[in-house]
py3Dmol code that shows the C-alpha trace and the ligand (Angstrom):
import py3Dmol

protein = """\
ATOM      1  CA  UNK A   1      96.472 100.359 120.279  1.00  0.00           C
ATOM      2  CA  UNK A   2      93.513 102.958 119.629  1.00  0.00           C
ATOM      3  CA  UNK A   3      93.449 105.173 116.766  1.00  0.00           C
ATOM      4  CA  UNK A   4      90.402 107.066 117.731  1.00  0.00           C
ATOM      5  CA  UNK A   5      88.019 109.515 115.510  1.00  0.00           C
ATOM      6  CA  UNK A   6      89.602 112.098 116.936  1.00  0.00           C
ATOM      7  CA  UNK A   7      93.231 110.682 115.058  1.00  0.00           C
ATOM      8  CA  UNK A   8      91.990 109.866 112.462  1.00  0.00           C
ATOM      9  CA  UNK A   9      90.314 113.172 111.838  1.00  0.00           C
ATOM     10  CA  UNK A  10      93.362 115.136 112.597  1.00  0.00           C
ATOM     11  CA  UNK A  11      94.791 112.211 109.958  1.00  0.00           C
ATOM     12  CA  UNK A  12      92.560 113.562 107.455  1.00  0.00           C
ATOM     13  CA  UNK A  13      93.536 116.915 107.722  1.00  0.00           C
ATOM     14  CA  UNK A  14      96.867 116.291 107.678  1.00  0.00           C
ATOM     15  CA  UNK A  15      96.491 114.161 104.358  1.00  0.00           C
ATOM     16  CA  UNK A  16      94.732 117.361 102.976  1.00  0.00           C
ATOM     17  CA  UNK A  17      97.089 119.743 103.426  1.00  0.00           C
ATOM     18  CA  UNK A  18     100.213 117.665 101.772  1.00  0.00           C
ATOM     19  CA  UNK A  19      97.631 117.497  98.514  1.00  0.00           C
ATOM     20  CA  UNK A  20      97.496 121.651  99.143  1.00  0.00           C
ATOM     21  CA  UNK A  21     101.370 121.037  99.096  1.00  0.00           C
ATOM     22  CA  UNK A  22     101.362 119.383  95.796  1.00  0.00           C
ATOM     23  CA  UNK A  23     101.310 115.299  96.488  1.00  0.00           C
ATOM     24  CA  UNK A  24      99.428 113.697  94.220  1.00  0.00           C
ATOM     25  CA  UNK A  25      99.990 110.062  94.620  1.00  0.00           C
ATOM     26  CA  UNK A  26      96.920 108.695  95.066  1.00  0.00           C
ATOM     27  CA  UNK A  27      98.049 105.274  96.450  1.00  0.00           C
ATOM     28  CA  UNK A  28     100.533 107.304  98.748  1.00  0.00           C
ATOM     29  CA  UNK A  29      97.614 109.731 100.254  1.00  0.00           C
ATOM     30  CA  UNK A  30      95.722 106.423 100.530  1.00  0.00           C
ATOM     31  CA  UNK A  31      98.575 105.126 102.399  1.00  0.00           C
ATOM     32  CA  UNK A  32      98.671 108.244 104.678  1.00  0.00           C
ATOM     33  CA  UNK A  33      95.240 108.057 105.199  1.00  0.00           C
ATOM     34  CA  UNK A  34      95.363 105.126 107.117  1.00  0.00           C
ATOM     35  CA  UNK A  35      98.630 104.176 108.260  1.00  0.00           C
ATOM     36  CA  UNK A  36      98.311 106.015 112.154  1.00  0.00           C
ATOM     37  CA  UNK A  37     101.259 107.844 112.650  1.00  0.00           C
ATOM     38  CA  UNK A  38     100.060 108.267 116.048  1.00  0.00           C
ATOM     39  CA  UNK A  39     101.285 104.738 117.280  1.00  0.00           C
ATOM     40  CA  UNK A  40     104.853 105.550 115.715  1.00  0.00           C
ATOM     41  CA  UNK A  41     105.726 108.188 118.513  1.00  0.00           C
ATOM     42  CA  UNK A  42     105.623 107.929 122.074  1.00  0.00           C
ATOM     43  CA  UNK A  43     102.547 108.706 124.072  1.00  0.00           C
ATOM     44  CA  UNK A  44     103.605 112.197 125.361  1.00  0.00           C
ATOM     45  CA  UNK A  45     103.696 113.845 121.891  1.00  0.00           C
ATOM     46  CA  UNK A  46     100.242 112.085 120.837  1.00  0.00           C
ATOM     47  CA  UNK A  47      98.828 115.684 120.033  1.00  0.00           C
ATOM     48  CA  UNK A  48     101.751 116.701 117.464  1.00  0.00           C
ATOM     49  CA  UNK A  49     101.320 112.960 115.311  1.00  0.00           C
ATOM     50  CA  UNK A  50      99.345 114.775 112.856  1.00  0.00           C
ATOM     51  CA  UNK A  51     100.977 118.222 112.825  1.00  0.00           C
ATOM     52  CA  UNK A  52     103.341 118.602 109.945  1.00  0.00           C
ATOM     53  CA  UNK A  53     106.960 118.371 111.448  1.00  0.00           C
ATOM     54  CA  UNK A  54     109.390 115.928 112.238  1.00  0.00           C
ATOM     55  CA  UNK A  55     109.257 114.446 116.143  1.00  0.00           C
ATOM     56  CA  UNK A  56     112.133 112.847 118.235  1.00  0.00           C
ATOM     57  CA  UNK A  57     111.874 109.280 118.729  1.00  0.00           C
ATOM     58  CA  UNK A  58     114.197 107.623 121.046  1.00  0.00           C
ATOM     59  CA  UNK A  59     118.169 107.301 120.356  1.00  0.00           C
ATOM     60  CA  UNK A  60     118.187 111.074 118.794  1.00  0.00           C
ATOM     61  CA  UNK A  61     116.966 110.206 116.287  1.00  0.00           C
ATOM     62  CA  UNK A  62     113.614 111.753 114.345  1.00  0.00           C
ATOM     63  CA  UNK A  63     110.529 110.281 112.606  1.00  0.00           C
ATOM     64  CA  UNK A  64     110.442 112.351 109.364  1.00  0.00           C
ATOM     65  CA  UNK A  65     108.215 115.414 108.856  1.00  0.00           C
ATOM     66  CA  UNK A  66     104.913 113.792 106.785  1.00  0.00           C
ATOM     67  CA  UNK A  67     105.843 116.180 103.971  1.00  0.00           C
ATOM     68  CA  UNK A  68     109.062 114.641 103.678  1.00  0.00           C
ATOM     69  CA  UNK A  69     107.785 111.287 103.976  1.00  0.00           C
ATOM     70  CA  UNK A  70     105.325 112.372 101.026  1.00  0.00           C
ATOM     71  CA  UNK A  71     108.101 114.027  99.384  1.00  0.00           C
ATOM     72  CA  UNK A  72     110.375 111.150  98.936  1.00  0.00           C
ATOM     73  CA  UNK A  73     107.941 108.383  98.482  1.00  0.00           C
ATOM     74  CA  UNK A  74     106.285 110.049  95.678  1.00  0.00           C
ATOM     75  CA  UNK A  75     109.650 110.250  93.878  1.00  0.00           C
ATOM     76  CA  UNK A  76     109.885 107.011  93.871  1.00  0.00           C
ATOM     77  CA  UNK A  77     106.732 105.817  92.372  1.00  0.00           C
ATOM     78  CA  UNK A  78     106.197 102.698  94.308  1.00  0.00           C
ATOM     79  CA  UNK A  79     104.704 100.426  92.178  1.00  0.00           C
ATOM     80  CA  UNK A  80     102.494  96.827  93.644  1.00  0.00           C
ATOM     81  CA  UNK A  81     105.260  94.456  94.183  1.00  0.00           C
ATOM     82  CA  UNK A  82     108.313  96.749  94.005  1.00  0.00           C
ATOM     83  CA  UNK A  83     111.173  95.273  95.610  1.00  0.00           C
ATOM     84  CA  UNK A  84     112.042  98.499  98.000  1.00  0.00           C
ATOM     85  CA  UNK A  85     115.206  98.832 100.180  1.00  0.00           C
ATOM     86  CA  UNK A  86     115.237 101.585 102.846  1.00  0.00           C
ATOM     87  CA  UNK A  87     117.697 102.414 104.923  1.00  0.00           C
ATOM     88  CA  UNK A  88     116.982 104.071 108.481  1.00  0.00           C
ATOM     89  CA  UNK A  89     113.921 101.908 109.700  1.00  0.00           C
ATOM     90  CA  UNK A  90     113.662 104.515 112.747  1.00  0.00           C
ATOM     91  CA  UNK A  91     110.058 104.300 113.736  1.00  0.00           C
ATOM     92  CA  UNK A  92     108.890 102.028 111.133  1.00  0.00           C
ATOM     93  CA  UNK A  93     106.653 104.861 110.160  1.00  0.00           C
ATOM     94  CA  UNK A  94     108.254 105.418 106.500  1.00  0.00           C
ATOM     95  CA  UNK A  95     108.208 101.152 106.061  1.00  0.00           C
ATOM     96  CA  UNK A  96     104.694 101.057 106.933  1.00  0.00           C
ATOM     97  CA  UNK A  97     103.795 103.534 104.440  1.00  0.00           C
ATOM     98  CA  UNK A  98     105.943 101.370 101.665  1.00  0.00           C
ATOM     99  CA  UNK A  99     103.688  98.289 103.218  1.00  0.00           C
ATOM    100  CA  UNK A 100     100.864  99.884 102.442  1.00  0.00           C
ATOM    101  CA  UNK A 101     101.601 100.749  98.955  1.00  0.00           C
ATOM    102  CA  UNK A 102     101.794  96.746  98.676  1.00  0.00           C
ATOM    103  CA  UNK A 103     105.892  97.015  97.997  1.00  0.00           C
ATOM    104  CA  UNK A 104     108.037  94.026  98.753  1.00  0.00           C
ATOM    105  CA  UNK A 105     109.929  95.796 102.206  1.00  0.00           C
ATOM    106  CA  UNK A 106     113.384  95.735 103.288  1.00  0.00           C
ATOM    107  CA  UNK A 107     114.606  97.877 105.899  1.00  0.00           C
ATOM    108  CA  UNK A 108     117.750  98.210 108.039  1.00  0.00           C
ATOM    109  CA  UNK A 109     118.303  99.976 111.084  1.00  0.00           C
ATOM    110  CA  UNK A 110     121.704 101.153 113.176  1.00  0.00           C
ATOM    111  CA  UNK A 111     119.929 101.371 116.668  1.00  0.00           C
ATOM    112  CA  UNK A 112     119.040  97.626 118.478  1.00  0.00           C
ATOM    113  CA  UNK A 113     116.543  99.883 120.437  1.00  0.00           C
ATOM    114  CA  UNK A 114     114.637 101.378 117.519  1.00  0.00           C
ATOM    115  CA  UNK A 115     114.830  98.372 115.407  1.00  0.00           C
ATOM    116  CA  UNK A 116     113.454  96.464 118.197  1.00  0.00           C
ATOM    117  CA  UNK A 117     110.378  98.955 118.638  1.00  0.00           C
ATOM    118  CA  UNK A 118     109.573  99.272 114.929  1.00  0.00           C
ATOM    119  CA  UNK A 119     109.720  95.770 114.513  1.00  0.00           C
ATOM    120  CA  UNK A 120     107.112  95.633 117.261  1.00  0.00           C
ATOM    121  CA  UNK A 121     104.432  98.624 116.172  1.00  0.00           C
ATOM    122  CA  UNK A 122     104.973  96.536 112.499  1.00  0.00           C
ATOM    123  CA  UNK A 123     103.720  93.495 113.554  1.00  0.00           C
ATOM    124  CA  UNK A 124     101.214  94.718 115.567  1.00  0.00           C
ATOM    125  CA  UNK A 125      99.944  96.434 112.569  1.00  0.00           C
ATOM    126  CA  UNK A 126     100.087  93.366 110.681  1.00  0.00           C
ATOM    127  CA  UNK A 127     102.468  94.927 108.686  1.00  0.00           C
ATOM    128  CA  UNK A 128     105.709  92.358 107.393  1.00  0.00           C
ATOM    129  CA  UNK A 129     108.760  94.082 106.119  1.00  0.00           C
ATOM    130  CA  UNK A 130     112.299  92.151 106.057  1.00  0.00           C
ATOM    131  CA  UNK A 131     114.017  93.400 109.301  1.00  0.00           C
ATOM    132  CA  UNK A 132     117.842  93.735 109.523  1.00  0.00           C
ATOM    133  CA  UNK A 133     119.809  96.012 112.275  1.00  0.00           C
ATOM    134  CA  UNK A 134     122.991  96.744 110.895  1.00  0.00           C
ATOM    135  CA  UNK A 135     124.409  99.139 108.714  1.00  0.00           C
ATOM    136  CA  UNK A 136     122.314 100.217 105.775  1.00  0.00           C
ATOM    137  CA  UNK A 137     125.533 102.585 104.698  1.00  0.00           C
ATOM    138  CA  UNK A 138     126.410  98.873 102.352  1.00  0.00           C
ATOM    139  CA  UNK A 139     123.022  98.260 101.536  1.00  0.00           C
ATOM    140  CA  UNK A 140     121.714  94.732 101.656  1.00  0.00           C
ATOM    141  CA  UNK A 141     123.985  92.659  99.011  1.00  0.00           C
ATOM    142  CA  UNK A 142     121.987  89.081  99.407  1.00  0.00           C
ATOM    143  CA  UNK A 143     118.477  90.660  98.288  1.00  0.00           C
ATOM    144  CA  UNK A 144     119.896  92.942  95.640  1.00  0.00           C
ATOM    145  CA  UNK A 145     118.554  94.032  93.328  1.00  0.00           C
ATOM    146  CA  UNK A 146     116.179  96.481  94.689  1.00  0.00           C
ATOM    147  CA  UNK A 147     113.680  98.465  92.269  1.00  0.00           C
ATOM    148  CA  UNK A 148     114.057 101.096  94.611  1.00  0.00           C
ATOM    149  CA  UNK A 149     116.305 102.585  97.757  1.00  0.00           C
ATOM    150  CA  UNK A 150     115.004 104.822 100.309  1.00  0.00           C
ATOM    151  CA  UNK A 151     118.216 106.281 102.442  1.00  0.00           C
ATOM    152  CA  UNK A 152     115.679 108.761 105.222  1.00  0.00           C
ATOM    153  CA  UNK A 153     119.499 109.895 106.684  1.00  0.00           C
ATOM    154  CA  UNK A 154     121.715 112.301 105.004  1.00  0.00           C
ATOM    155  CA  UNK A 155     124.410 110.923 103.344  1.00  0.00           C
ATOM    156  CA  UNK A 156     128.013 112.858 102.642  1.00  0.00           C
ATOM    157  CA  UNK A 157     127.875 111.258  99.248  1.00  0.00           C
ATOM    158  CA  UNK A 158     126.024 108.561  96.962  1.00  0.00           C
ATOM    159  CA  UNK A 159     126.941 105.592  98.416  1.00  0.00           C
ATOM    160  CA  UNK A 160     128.060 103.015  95.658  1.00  0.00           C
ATOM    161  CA  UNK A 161     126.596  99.747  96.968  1.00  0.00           C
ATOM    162  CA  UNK A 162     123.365 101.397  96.880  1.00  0.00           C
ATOM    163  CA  UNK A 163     124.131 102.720  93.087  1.00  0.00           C
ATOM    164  CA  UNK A 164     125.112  98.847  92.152  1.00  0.00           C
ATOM    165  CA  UNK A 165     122.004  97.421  94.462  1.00  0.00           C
ATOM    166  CA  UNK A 166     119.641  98.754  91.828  1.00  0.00           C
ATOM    167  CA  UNK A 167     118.077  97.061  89.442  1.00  0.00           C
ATOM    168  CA  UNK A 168     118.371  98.277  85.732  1.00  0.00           C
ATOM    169  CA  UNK A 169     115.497 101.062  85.639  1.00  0.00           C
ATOM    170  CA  UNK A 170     115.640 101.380  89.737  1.00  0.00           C
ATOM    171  CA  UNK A 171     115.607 104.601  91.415  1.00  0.00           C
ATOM    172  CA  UNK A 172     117.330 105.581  94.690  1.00  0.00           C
ATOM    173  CA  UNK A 173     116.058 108.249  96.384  1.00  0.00           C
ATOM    174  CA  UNK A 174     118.305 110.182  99.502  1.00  0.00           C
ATOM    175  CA  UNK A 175     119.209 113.502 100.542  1.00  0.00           C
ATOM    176  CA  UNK A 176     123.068 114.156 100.309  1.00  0.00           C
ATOM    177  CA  UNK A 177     125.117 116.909 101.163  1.00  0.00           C
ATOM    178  CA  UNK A 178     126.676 118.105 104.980  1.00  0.00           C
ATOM    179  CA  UNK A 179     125.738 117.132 107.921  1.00  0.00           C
ATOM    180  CA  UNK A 180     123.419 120.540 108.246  1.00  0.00           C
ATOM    181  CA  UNK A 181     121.728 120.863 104.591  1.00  0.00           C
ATOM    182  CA  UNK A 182     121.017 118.186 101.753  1.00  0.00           C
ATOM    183  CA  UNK A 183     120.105 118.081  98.229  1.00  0.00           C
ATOM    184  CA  UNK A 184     117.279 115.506  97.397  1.00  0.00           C
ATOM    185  CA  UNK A 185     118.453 112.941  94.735  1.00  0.00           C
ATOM    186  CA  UNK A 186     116.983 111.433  92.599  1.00  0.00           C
ATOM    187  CA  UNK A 187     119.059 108.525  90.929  1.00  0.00           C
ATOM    188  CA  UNK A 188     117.798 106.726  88.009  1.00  0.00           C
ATOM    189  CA  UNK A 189     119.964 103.467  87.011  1.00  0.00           C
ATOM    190  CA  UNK A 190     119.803 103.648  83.172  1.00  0.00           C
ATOM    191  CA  UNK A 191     122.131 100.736  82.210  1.00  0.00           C
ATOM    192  CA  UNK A 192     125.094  98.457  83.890  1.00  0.00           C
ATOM    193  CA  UNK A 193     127.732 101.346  84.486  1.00  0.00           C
ATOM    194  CA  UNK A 194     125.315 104.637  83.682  1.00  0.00           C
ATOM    195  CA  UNK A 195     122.826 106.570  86.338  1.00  0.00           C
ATOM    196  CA  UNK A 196     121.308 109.593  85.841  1.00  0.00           C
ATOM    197  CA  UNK A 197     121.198 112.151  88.701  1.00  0.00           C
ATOM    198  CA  UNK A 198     118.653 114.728  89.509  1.00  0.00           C
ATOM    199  CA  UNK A 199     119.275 117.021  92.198  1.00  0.00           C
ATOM    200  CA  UNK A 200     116.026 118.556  93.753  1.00  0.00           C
ATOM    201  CA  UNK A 201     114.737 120.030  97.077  1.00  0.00           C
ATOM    202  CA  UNK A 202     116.670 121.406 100.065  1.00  0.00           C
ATOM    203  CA  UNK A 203     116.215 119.262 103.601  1.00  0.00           C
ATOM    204  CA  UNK A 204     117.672 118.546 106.895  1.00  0.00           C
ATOM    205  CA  UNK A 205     118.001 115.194 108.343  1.00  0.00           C
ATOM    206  CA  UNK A 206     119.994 113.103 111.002  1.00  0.00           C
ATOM    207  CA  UNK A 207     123.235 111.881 109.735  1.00  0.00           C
ATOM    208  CA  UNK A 208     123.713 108.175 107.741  1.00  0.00           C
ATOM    209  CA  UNK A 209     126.590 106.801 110.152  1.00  0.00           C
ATOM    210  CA  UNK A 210     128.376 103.277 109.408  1.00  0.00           C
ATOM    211  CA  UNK A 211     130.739 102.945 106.225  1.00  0.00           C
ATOM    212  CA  UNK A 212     129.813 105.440 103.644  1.00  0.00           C
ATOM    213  CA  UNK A 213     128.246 107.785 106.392  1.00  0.00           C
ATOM    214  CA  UNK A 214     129.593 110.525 108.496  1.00  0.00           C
ATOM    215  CA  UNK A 215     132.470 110.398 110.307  1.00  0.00           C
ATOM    216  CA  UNK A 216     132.082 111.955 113.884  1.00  0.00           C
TER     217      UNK A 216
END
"""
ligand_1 = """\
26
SAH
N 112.374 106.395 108.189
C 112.380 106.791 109.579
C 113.217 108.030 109.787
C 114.240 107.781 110.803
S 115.541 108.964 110.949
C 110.978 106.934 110.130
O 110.007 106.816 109.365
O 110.820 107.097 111.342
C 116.896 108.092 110.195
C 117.272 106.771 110.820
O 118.440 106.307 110.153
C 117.616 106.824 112.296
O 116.791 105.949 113.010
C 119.090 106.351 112.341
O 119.390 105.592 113.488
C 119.186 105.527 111.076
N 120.539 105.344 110.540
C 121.562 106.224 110.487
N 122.646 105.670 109.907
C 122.298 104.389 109.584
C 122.989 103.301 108.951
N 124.252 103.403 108.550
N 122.312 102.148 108.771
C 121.024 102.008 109.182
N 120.323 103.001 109.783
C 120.945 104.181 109.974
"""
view = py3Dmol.view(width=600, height=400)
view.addModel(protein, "pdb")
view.setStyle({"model": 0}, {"cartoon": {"style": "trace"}})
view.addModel(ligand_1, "xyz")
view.setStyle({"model": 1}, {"stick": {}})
view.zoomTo()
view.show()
């Protein structure tokens, strides 16, 4: 697997231009700065890795625009040794950036295919996440509680597993609305039966399926 000067060049730009956006995490830009998006994607769209958009991976599905990425991993302040739980492995890409930040990983995926492949590029990159493929629409009951949830799929609705998953203090993080445009939310556990709910940012992504996704 090469990451090149040439990649990592385009890398750097890339990096730049989501601190002209506003990111400011330094351990996240650190974290983009290295983590090759390149090897995420499939050969043919090599060129576009460090262009600031979303790209198809297989299945229909998408590896998130980097501003996103930057977006929704800043709002949740990853912290050394944070117990995170995402949901919607996909490429890996997003997990690998959470494994770089030095978080404890969990990640679940719908698609055998993509699970398989992101399990792969992970290793390879020495990178160890807990693996499931399943759905992530429950959460992950046996490793609760989570400091923070990642959901990178739009979701008709908070799910409530994920709301109970959290530890007191957590934050979930996951764009909800229809199956066209989402609010980003921002969901704060404050006690045992009380979470605080910010709504933020407009986005699109691909649909959360499985029990509290959509129904097609
Ligand atoms: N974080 C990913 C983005 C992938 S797009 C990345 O960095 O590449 C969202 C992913 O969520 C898709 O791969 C889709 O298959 C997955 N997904 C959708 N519904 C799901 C569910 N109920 N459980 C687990 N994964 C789901």
């Amino acid at each position: 697997m090469i990451d090149s000067f040439k990649h990592k060049g385009l890398r750097s730009r890339l990096v730049d231009s989501l601190v002209e956006k506003g990111i400011a995490d330094e351990k996240l830009l650190a974290a983009m700065r290295k983590v090759p998006r390149h090897l995420f994607i499939e050969n043919a769209l090599d060129d576009a890795a460090y262009e600031d958009r979303p790209l198809p991976i297989a299945e229909n599905q998408t590896i998130s625009q980097p501003y996103t990425v930057a977006y929704q991993t800043s709002l949740l302040q990853i912290k050394k040794g944070h117990k995170v739980l995402e949901i919607g492995t996909g490429s890996g890409y997003q997990c690998a950036i959470l494994c770089e930040m030095q978080a404890k990983v969990f990640t679940i995926e719908t698609h055998r295919n993509l699970y398989i492949q992101a399990q792969r590029v992970l290793a390879e990159l020495d990178y160890a996440p807990t693996m499931r493929c399943g759905d992530g629409s429950i959460g992950w009951e046996e490793h609760a509680a989570f400091d923070r949830i990642l959901v990178t799929a739009a979701c008709p609705s908070i799910p409530d597993p994920l709301k109970k998953q959290l530890a007191i203090g957590g934050k979930l993080v996951l764009p909800v609305g229809t199956a066209d445009m989402q609010e980003m939310c921002l969901v704060t556990r404050k006690s045992g039966q009380e979470w605080e709910i910010k709504r933020l940012d407009k986005f699109r992504f691909v649909p959360l399926t499985g029990k509290n996704g959509f129904k097609f």
